[in-house]
N, C-alpha and C positions, 0 to 999 in steps of 0.2 A: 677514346674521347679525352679521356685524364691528359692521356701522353702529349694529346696535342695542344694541350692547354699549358701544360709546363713547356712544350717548345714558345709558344706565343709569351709566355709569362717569361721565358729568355731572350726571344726577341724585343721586349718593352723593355728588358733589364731590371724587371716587378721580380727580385732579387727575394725578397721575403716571401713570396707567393707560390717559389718553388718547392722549398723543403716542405712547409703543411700539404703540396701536391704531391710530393713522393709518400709522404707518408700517410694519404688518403689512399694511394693508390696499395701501397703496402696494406695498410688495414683489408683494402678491399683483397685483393691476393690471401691475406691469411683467414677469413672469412668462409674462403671458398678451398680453403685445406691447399692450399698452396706454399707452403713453409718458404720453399726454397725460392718461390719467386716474389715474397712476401721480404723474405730476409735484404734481397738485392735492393727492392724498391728504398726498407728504409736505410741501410748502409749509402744510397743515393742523395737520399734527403739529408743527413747527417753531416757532410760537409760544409753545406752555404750553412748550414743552423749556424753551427759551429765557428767559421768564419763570422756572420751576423752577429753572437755571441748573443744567440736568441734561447734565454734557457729553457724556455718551455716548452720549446720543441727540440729542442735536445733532449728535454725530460721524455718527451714523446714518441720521437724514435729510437732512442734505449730500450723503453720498453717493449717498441713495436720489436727490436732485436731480440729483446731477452724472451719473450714469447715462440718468437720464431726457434731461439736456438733452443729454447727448453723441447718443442714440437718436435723437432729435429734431433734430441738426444743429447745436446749437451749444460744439463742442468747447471752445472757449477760455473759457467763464463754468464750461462743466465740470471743466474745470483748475483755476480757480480754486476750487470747490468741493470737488475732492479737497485740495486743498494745504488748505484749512482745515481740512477733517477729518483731516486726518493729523495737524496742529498740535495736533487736539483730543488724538487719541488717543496721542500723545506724552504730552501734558499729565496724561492720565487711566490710562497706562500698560495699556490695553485695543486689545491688537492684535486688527485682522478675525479674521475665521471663515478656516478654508483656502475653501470655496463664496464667501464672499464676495472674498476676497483674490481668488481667479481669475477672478469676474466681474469685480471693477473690472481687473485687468489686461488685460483682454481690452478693455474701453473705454476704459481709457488706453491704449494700442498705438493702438487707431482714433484717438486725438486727436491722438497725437503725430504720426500719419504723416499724420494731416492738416493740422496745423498746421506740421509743422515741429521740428524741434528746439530751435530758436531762443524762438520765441514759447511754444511747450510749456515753454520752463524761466521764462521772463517769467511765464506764466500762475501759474507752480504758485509762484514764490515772490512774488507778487502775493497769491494763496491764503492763505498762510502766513502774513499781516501783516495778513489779515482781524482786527477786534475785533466782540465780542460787539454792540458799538453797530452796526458795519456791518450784521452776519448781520441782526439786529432790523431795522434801515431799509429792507433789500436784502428780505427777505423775508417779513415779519412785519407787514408794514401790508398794509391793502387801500386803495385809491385808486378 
Protein backbone atom coordinates (compact mmCIF):
# COMPACT_ATOMS: atom_id res chain seq x y z
CA UNK A 1 0.00 0.00 0.00
CA UNK A 2 2.98 2.44 1.07
CA UNK A 3 4.72 1.57 -2.27
CA UNK A 4 1.90 2.48 -4.15
CA UNK A 5 1.36 5.76 -2.62
CA UNK A 6 5.09 6.75 -3.32
CA UNK A 7 4.57 5.69 -7.13
CA UNK A 8 1.25 8.02 -7.21
CA UNK A 9 3.13 10.64 -5.00
CA UNK A 10 5.94 10.36 -8.24
CA UNK A 11 3.37 10.53 -10.59
CA UNK A 12 1.77 14.05 -9.16
CA UNK A 13 5.59 14.96 -8.83
CA UNK A 14 4.37 15.54 -4.68
CA UNK A 15 8.40 15.48 -4.57
CA UNK A 16 8.18 16.11 -0.64
CA UNK A 17 5.81 13.35 0.01
CA UNK A 18 8.20 10.76 -1.18
CA UNK A 19 11.11 10.71 1.17
CA UNK A 20 8.66 10.96 4.74
CA UNK A 21 7.07 7.71 2.42
CA UNK A 22 10.21 5.89 2.32
CA UNK A 23 10.87 6.55 5.64
CA UNK A 24 7.36 5.52 7.00
CA UNK A 25 7.94 2.52 5.18
CA UNK A 26 11.42 2.05 6.57
CA UNK A 27 10.30 2.57 10.19
CA UNK A 28 7.47 0.07 9.37
CA UNK A 29 10.24 -2.60 7.98
CA UNK A 30 12.46 -2.12 11.21
CA UNK A 31 9.56 -2.57 13.55
CA UNK A 32 8.94 -5.79 12.34
CA UNK A 33 12.84 -6.84 12.61
CA UNK A 34 13.60 -6.22 9.25
CA UNK A 35 16.93 -4.36 9.37
CA UNK A 36 17.96 -5.01 5.95
CA UNK A 37 14.89 -4.14 4.43
CA UNK A 38 14.51 -1.28 6.81
CA UNK A 39 18.04 -0.01 5.97
CA UNK A 40 17.10 0.11 1.81
CA UNK A 41 13.70 1.78 2.52
CA UNK A 42 15.56 4.77 4.27
CA UNK A 43 18.78 5.03 2.06
CA UNK A 44 15.66 5.42 -0.68
CA UNK A 45 14.11 8.29 1.03
CA UNK A 46 17.47 10.05 1.55
CA UNK A 47 18.19 11.32 -1.68
CA UNK A 48 14.92 13.70 -2.73
CA UNK A 49 15.51 14.81 1.32
CA UNK A 50 18.73 15.64 0.46
CA UNK A 51 18.15 17.15 -3.00
CA UNK A 52 14.87 19.21 -1.22
CA UNK A 53 17.54 20.21 1.39
CA UNK A 54 14.69 19.12 3.84
CA UNK A 55 16.70 18.76 7.06
CA UNK A 56 14.21 17.11 9.05
CA UNK A 57 13.97 14.46 7.26
CA UNK A 58 17.34 14.07 6.61
CA UNK A 59 17.57 14.15 10.36
CA UNK A 60 14.99 11.26 10.06
CA UNK A 61 16.35 8.95 7.85
CA UNK A 62 20.00 9.11 9.40
CA UNK A 63 18.69 7.85 12.16
CA UNK A 64 16.15 5.38 10.63
CA UNK A 65 20.05 4.36 9.11
CA UNK A 66 21.95 4.38 12.05
CA UNK A 67 19.31 2.17 13.86
CA UNK A 68 19.31 -0.02 11.15
CA UNK A 69 23.11 -0.35 10.78
CA UNK A 70 23.65 -0.57 14.56
CA UNK A 71 20.79 -3.85 14.34
CA UNK A 72 22.89 -5.14 11.68
CA UNK A 73 26.36 -4.88 13.63
CA UNK A 74 27.90 -2.02 12.57
CA UNK A 75 27.85 0.35 15.60
CA UNK A 76 30.54 2.86 14.71
CA UNK A 77 29.06 4.23 11.04
CA UNK A 78 25.90 4.18 13.42
CA UNK A 79 27.57 6.65 15.47
CA UNK A 80 28.38 8.53 13.03
CA UNK A 81 25.00 8.73 11.81
CA UNK A 82 23.33 9.71 14.94
CA UNK A 83 25.95 12.58 15.53
CA UNK A 84 24.87 14.05 12.14
CA UNK A 85 21.40 13.83 12.92
CA UNK A 86 21.57 15.44 16.01
CA UNK A 87 23.84 18.20 14.19
CA UNK A 88 20.72 18.28 12.01
CA UNK A 89 18.27 18.69 14.49
CA UNK A 90 20.20 21.25 16.57
CA UNK A 91 20.20 23.17 13.28
CA UNK A 92 16.42 22.71 12.72
CA UNK A 93 15.50 23.20 16.46
CA UNK A 94 13.20 19.80 15.95
CA UNK A 95 13.94 17.63 18.97
CA UNK A 96 12.86 13.41 18.55
CA UNK A 97 9.53 12.14 19.62
CA UNK A 98 9.86 10.76 23.45
CA UNK A 99 9.17 6.79 21.25
CA UNK A 100 11.80 7.83 19.23
CA UNK A 101 14.31 9.46 21.69
CA UNK A 102 14.07 5.88 23.65
CA UNK A 103 14.46 3.89 20.77
CA UNK A 104 17.69 5.52 19.54
CA UNK A 105 18.89 5.41 23.38
CA UNK A 106 18.46 2.03 23.49
CA UNK A 107 20.91 1.51 20.25
CA UNK A 108 23.20 4.01 21.28
CA UNK A 109 23.76 2.24 24.93
CA UNK A 110 24.30 -1.14 22.45
CA UNK A 111 27.04 1.05 20.40
CA UNK A 112 28.59 2.61 23.12
CA UNK A 113 29.12 -0.71 25.09
CA UNK A 114 30.31 -2.04 22.04
CA UNK A 115 32.56 0.25 20.90
CA UNK A 116 33.82 1.74 23.75
CA UNK A 117 33.60 4.97 25.17
CA UNK A 118 36.63 6.04 23.58
CA UNK A 119 35.73 5.45 19.93
CA UNK A 120 31.89 6.02 20.79
CA UNK A 121 32.94 9.76 21.36
CA UNK A 122 35.50 9.73 17.96
CA UNK A 123 32.37 8.32 16.18
CA UNK A 124 29.65 10.78 17.19
CA UNK A 125 31.91 13.92 16.80
CA UNK A 126 33.19 12.54 13.43
CA UNK A 127 29.11 12.47 12.93
CA UNK A 128 28.80 15.99 13.85
CA UNK A 129 31.24 17.45 10.98
CA UNK A 130 29.39 15.37 8.51
CA UNK A 131 28.40 18.10 5.21
CA UNK A 132 25.45 17.71 3.24
CA UNK A 133 28.17 16.86 0.28
CA UNK A 134 29.34 13.78 2.39
CA UNK A 135 25.53 12.56 3.36
CA UNK A 136 24.98 13.08 -0.73
CA UNK A 137 28.27 10.82 -1.68
CA UNK A 138 28.05 8.51 1.34
CA UNK A 139 24.51 7.61 0.63
CA UNK A 140 22.73 8.99 -2.17
CA UNK A 141 24.64 7.44 -5.30
CA UNK A 142 24.11 4.09 -6.51
CA UNK A 143 27.35 2.30 -7.78
Amino acid sequence: MRLKSIAIKQDLRDWRGVGPAYHALGLAAWLQAGCAAAHCYFIAGLPLSVELRDLQFIAFCLEGLARARETLGDPQEAVKLWGSAATLREKTGSPLTVDFRKENEECLARAKASLGEHAFNTAWSEGQIVTMEEVNRCYCTTS
